[in-house]
C-alpha positions as CSV (number, residue, x, y, z in Angstrom):
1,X,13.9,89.0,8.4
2,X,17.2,89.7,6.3
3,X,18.5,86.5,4.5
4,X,22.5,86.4,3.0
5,X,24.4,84.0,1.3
6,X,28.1,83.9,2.3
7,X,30.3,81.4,0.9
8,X,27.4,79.3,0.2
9,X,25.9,79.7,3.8
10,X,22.9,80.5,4.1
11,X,22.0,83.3,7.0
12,X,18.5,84.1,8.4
13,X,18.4,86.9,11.1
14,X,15.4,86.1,13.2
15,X,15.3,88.8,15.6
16,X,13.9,87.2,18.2
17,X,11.6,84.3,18.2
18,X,8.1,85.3,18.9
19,X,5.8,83.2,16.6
20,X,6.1,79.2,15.4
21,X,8.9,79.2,12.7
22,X,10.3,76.1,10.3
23,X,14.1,76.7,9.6
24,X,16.1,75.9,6.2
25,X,16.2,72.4,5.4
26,X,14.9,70.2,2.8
27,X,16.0,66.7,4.4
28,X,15.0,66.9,7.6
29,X,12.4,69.3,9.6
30,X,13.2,71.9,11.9
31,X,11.0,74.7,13.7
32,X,10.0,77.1,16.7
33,X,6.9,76.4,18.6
34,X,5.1,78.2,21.4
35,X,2.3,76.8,22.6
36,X,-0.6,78.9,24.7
37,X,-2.7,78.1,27.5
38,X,-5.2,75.2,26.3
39,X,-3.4,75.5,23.1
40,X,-3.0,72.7,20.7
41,X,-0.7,72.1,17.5
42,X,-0.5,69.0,15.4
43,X,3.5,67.5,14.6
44,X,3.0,65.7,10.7
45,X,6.5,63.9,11.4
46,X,7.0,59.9,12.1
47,X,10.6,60.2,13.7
48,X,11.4,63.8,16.3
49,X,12.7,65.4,19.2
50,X,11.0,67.8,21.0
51,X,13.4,70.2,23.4
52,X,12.0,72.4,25.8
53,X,13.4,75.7,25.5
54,X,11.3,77.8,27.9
55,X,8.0,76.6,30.4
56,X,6.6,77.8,33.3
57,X,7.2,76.4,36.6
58,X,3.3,75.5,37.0
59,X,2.2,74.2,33.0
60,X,1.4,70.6,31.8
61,X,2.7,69.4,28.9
62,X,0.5,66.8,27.6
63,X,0.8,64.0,24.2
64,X,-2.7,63.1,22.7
65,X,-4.2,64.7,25.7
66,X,-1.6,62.8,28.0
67,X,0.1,64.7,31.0
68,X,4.3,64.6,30.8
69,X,6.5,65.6,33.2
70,X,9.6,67.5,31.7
71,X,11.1,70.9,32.3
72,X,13.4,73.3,30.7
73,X,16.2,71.6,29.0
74,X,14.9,68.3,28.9
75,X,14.1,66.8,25.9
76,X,11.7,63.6,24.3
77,X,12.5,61.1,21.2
78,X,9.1,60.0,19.4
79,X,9.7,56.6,18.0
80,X,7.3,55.6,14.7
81,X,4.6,58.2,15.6
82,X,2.2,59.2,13.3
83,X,-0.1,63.0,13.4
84,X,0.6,63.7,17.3
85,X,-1.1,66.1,19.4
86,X,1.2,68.7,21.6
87,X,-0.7,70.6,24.7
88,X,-0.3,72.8,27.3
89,X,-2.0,73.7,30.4
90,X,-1.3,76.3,33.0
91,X,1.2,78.5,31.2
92,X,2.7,78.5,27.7
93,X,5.8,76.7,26.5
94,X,8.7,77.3,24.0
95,X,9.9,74.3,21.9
96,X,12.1,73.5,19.2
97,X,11.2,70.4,17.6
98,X,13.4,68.2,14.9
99,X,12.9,65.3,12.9
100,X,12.0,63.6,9.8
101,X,9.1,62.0,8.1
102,X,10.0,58.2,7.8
103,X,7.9,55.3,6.9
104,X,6.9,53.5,10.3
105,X,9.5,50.3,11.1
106,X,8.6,49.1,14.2
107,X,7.0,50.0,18.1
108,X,5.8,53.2,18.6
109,X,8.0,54.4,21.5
110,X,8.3,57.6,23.8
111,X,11.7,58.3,25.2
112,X,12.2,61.2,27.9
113,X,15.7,62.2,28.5
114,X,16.4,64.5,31.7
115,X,18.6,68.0,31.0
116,X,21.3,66.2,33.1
117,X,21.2,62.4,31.4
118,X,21.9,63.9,27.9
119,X,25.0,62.6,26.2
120,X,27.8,64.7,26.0
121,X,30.9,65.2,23.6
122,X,33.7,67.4,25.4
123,X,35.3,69.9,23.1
124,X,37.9,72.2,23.6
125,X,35.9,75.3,23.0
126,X,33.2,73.6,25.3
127,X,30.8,70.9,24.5
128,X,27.6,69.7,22.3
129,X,25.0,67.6,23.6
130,X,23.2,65.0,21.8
131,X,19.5,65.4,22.0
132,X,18.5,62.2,20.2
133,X,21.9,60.3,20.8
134,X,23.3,59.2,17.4
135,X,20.2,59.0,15.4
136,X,19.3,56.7,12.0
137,X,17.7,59.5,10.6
138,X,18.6,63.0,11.5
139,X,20.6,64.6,14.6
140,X,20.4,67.1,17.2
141,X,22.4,69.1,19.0
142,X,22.7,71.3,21.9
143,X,25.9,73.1,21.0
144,X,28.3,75.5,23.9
145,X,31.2,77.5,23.0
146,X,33.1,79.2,25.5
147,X,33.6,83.1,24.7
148,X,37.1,83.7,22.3
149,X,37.0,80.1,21.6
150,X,36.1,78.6,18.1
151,X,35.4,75.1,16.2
152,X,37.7,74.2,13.4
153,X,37.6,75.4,10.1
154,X,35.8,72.3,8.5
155,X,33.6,71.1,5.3
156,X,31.2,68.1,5.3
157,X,31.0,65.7,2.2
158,X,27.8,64.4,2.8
159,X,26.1,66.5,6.1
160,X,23.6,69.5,5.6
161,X,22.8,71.1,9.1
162,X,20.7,73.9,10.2
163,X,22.4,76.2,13.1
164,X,20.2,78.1,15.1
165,X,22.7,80.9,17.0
166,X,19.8,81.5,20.2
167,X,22.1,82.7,23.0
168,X,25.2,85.3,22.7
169,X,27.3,87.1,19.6
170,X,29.5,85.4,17.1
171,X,31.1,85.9,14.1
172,X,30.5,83.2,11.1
173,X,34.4,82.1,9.1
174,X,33.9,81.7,5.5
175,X,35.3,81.3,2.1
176,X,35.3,84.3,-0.1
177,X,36.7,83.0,-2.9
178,X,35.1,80.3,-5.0
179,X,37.9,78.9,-6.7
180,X,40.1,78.2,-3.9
181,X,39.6,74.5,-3.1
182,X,38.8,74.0,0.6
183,X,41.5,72.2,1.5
184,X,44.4,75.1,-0.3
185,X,42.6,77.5,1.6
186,X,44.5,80.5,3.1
187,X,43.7,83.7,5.1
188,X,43.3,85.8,2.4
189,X,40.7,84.1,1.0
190,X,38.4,84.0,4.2
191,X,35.8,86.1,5.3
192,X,34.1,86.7,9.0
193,X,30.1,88.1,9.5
194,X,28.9,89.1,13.0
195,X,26.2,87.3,13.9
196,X,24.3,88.3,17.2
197,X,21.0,85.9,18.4
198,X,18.7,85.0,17.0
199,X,20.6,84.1,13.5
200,X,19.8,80.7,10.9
201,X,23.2,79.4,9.6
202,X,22.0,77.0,6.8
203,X,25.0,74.7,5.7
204,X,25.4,72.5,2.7
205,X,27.5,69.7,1.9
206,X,31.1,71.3,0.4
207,X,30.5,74.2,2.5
208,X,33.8,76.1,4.3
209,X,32.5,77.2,7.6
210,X,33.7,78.0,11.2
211,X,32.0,79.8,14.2
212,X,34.0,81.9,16.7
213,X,32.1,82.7,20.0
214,X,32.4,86.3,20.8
215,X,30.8,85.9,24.0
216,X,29.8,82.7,25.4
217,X,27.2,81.2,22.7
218,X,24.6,78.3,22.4
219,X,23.7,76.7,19.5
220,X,21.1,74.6,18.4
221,X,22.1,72.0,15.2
222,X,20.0,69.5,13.3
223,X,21.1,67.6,10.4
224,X,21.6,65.3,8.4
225,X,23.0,61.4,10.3
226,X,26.5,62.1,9.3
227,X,28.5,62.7,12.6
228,X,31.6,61.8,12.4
229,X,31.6,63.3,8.3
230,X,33.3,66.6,9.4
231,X,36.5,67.4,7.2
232,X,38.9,69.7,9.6
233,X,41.1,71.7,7.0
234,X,42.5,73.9,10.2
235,X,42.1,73.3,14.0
236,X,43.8,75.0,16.9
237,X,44.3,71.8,18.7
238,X,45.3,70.2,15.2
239,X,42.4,67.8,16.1
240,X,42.3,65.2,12.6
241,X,39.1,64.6,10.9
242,X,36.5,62.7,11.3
243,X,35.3,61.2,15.1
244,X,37.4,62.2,17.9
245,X,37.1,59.0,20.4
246,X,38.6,60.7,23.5
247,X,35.6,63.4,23.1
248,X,33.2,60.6,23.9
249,X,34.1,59.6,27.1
250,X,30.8,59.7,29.1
């Protein structure tokens, strides 16, 4: 596992994702988990998603020892959970799971969202999928980006977020040169690094950072609740800062 800091990202290359992992990020948790046949792990968080990555056809997924239909690409919200029990039966499954530990507010509640119910934000390099909807408390992402295309060159003020790069090649955009302020930025003080699956692009608030998909790509992000906290300093289809409202047009 080889780690790098460029312009104050943070890259992990994974290799490939074998064994359960936990990913950069202090304010909110993130991690890999396959689970066996008659397997069992434990999930220590009050508030998370769960998104199956990979099942077979025939295995049960099961919640304190409770049977759940889902199947690649779908995804479930746990609502005011405390320690809960994930199983499988029949075949192992893939996960990745994100979410916070938060003192307990109200109902516990169970949410299962179908691959094809998910809400979606078009973009013009493709679109991102919102796992757990706009969340109090952390977000998640399915993220596409159509080969040659790439997001804008951007900054957060507040957001940290945690890319996992788990399908395609890419190439990260950063900022070589520390005393440039982001927003007098020019070419020459920008830097690309390949990045080919399975990479960890850690991101913290203040950080210059854009993604251009060599091939098609998918991308998993969870961070921090600030959406619409995305400061564009360039953008091909000179899209302004901040929420986009024709992008949400379910």
């Amino acid at each position: 596992m080889i780690s790098k800091s460029l312009g104050g990202n943070k890259v992990r290359y994974l290799n490939i994702l074998n064994n359960d992992i936990k990913f950069s990020g202090n304010r909110y948790s993130y991690s890999f988990i396959k689970i066996s046949n008659k397997e069992k792990k434990t999930i220590k968080l009050n508030f998370f998603t769960i998104f199956v990555l990979s099942k077979n056809i025939q295995s049960n997924f099961l919640i304190n020892g409770k049977k759940i239909k889902i199947d690649k690409g779908d995804c479930v919200n746990f609502y005011n959970y405390g320690l809960t029990n994930i199983s499988s039966e029949k075949g192992s499954i893939c996960l990745l799971i994100s979410g916070v530990k938060k003192k307990k507010n109200g109902k516990t509640r169970l949410e299962i969202i179908k691959k094809n119910n998910l809400y979606t934000v078009k973009k013009p390099w493709g679109y991102e999928k919102w796992l757990n909807g706009r969340g109090k408390y952390y977000a998640f992402k399915k993220i596409f980006l159509k080969s040659s295309f790439k997001t804008s060159l951007q900054y957060h003020r507040f957001k940290c977020e945690t890319n996992l790069l788990y399908t395609g090649t890419a190439q990260l955009v950063y900022k070589k040169n520390k005393k440039v302020h982001n927003n007098k930025v020019r070419n020459k003080d920008l830097k690309k690094q390949n990045l080919k699956f399975v990479s960890e692009i850690f991101v913290k608030p203040s950080t210059l950072h854009r993604i251009i998909a060599k091939t098609n790509i998918q991308l998993f992000e969870t961070s921090t609740p600030h959406l619409d906290d995305v400061i564009r300093v360039s953008d091909d289809r000179k899209r302004p800062s901040g929420l986009i409202k024709s992008e949400h047009k379910n």
